[in-house]
N, C-alpha and C positions, 0 to 999 in steps of 0.2 A: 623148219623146212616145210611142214605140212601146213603151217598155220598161215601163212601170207598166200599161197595158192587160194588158199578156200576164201579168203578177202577178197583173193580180184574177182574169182569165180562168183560170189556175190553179190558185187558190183557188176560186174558184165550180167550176169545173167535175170539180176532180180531176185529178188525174195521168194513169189511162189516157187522156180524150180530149185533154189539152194535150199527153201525146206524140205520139198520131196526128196532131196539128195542126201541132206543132213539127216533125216532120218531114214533115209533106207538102210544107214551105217548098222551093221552087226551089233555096236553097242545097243540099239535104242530098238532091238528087235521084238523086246516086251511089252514095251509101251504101245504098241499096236498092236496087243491082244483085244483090247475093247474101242472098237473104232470109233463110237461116239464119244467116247473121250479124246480117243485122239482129236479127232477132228475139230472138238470144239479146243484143242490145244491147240490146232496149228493155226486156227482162226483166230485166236489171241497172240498169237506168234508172228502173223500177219500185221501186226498192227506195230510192229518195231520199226526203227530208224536203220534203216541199209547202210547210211556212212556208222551211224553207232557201232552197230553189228561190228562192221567189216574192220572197226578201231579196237574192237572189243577180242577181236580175234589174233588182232596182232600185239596189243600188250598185251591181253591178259590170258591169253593161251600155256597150257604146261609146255609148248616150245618156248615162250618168252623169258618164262620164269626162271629167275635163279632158282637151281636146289638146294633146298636148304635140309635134306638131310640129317645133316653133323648137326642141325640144332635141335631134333625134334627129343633128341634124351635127354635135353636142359631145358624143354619146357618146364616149369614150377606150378601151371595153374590147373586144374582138371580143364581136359578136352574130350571130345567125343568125335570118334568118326561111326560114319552113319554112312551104310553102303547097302544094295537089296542084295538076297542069297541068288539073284538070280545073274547080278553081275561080277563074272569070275574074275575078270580083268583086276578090275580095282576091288575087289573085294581081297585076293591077294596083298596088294601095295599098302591097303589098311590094314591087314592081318602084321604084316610086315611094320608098318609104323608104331603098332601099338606096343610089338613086341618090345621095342627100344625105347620106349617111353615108362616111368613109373605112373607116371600122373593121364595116361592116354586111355580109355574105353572105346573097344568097339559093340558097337550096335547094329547088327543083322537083321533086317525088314525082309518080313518072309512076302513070299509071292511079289518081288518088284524085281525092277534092275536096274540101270543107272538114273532112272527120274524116281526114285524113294518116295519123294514126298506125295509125287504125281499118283504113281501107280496104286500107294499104298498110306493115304494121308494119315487114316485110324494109325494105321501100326507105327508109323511116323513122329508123330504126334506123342505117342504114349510113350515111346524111346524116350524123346526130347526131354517130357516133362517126368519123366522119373530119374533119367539124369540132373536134370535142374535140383529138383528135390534132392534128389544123394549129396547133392555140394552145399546145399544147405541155403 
């Protein structure tokens, strides 16, 4: 229900003001601790496809998605969820995923929140690749 509004909102409105909107959201309130980062983000974020986007939102939004839940305790391969200490939201839902999983690790990036990689590449990064290493 949320995810096709913010498609046409897109579309009507253009790209500059749907990023100023997309990020003004509560999730993304840390990512605008260091503004020259932001800004050189939203200036790369400027450069996307509006019909892409706006396709993007409508299949592949967690409103689109099947849940798939019931399968994440039959997963068999090692996975990693990777979420900052600073997003409660989903850091919850991965706390919660990993619990029902044997083969699941969570990985907590200090000082970020929902853009991990963005906020906090170092710590991101060294997650990543010592999970890789752990699986051999």
């Amino acid at each position: 229900e949320w995810d096709e509004p913010k498609a046409r909102e897109l579309e009507q409105q253009g790209l500059d003001g749907f990023l100023e909107a997309w990020y003004r959201q509560p999730l993304f309130h840390s990512i605008r601790r260091n503004q020259a980062r932001f800004a050189s983000l939203i200036e790369r974020r400027r450069q996307n496809n509006i019909a892409g986007l706006a396709l993007s939102l409508r299949l592949m939004g967690t409103g689109s998605q099947e849940p798939l839940w019931n399968q994440v305790p039959g997963i068999r391969v090692p996975w990693l969820a990777v979420v900052g200490e600073l997003d409660v939201h989903y850091r919850k839902i991965m706390q919660d995923m990993v619990s029902v999983s044997r083969k699941g690790r969570l990985a907590t990036i200090s000082d970020a929140g929902h853009n991990t990689h963005f906020e906090n590449p170092t710590a991101f990064s060294r997650a990543l690749r010592e999970f890789l290493v752990s699986c051999g």
